[in-house]
C-alpha positions in Angstrom: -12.4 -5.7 26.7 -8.9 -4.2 26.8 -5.9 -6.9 27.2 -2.5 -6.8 27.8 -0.5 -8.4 25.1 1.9 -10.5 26.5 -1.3 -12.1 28.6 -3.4 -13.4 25.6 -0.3 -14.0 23.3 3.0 -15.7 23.4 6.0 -13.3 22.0 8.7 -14.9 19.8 11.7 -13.5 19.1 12.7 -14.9 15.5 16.1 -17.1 15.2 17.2 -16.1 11.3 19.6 -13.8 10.5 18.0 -12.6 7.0 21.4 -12.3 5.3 22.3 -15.9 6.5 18.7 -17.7 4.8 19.6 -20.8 2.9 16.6 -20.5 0.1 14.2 -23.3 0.4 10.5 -24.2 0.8 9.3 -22.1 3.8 8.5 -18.4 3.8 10.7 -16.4 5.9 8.8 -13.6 6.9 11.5 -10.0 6.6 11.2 -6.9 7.3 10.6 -5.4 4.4 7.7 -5.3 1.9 8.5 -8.4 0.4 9.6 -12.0 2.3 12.4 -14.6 1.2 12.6 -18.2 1.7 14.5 -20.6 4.3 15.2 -24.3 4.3 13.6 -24.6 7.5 10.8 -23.5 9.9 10.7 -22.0 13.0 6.8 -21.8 13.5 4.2 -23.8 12.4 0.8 -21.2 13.7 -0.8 -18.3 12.7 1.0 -15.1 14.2 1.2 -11.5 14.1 4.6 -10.5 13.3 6.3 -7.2 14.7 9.3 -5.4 13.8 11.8 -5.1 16.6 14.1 -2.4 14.9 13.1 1.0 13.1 12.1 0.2 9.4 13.8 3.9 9.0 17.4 3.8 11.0 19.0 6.9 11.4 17.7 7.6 14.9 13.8 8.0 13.6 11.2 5.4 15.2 9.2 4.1 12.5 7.1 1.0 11.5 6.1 0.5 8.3 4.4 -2.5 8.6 2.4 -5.3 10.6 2.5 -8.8 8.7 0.3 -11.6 9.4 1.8 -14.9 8.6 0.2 -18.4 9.1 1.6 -22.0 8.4 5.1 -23.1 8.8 7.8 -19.9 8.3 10.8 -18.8 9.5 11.6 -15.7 10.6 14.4 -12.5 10.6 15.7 -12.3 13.8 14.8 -8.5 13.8 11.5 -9.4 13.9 9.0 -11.3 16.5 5.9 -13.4 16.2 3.1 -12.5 18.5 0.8 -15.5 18.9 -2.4 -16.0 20.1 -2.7 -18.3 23.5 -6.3 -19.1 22.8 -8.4 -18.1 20.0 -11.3 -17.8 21.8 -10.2 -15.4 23.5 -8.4 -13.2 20.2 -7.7 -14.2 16.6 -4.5 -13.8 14.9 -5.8 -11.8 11.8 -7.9 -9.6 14.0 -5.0 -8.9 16.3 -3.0 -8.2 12.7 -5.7 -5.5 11.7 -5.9 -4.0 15.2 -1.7 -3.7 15.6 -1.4 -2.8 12.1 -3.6 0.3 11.7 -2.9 1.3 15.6 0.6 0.5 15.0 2.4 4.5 15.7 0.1 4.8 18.6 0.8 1.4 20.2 3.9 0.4 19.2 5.8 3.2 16.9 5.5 5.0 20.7 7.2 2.6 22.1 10.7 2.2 20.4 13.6 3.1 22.0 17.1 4.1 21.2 19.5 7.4 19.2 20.9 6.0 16.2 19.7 2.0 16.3 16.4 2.6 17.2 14.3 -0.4 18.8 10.9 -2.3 20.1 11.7 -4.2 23.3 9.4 -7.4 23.8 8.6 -6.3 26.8 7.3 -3.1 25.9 5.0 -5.3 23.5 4.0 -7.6 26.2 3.0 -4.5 27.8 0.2 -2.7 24.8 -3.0 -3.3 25.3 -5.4 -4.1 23.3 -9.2 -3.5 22.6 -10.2 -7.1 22.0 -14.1 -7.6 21.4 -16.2 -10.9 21.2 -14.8 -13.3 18.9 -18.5 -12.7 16.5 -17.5 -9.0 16.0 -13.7 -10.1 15.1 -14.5 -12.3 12.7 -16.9 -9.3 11.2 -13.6 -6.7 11.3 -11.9 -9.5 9.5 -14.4 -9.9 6.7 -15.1 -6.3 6.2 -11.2 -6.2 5.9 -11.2 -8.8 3.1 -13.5 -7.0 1.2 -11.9 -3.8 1.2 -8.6 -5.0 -0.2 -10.7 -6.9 -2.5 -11.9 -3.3 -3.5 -8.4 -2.1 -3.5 -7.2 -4.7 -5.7 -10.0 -4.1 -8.1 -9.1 -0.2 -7.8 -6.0 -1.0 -8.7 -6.6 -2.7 -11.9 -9.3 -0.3 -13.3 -6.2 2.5 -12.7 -2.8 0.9 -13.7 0.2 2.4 -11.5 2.6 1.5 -14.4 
């Protein structure tokens, strides 16, 4: 079934200015590739977390990323946490694969702006999304885990360095 967003999922804004993270326990989920650390939390849940600014600048939409984040983390402010409202209905980590590798059609299309280009919330409330029976999720998640399992084993076999 197709659904739209911000009707199976609540869409948080986050509250951190990266720059202004006191280090500490939590994760505090960034924008880029890799995540700093916060004295607090702002969630405590499993989410799916979007960029709401280009990861380019320079007036070009781009998104390099989808993240998938779960347990108690802060998070930038230039980024939002799209949670599910019921996982019976859609799982977080599916929802992560689905936005991640549909992300230019979905939501790269959807940015706005000249020289700060942006996501509005409301344009993500708006995707939809294919969402099938929670069985065949759970099987998309699986097959997903095994592939970066393959990746990772790629990866040592062939060294980058």
């Amino acid at each position: 079934m197709k659904y739209r967003l911000g009707d199976i999922c609540t869409i948080t804004k986050g509250e951190t200015g990266i720059m202004k993270a006191i280090p500490g326990a939590y994760t505090m989920v960034a924008l880029g590739e890799a995540d700093k650390t916060h004295n607090e939390f702002q969630f405590d849940t499993k989410a799916v977390i979007i960029p709401l600014v280009s990861s380019t600048g320079h007036g070009h939409a781009s998104m390099k990323r989808v993240k998938y984040q779960e347990g108690k983390f802060a998070l930038g402010s230039i980024l939002c946490a799209v949670i599910p409202k019921d996982e019976n209905i859609v799982l977080a980590k599916y929802l992560h694969i689905y936005l991640h590798w549909n992300r230019e059609e979905l939501l790269v299309s959807q940015m706005k702006g000249m020289a700060n280009v942006s996501l509005p919330m409301n344009k993500i409330a708006d995707v939809l999304v294919t969402v099938p029976g929670v069985e065949k999720q759970q099987e998309i998640i699986d097959l997903e885990v095994q592939l970066v399992e393959k990746e990772l084993a790629v990866e040592k076999l062939y060294p980058t360095n």
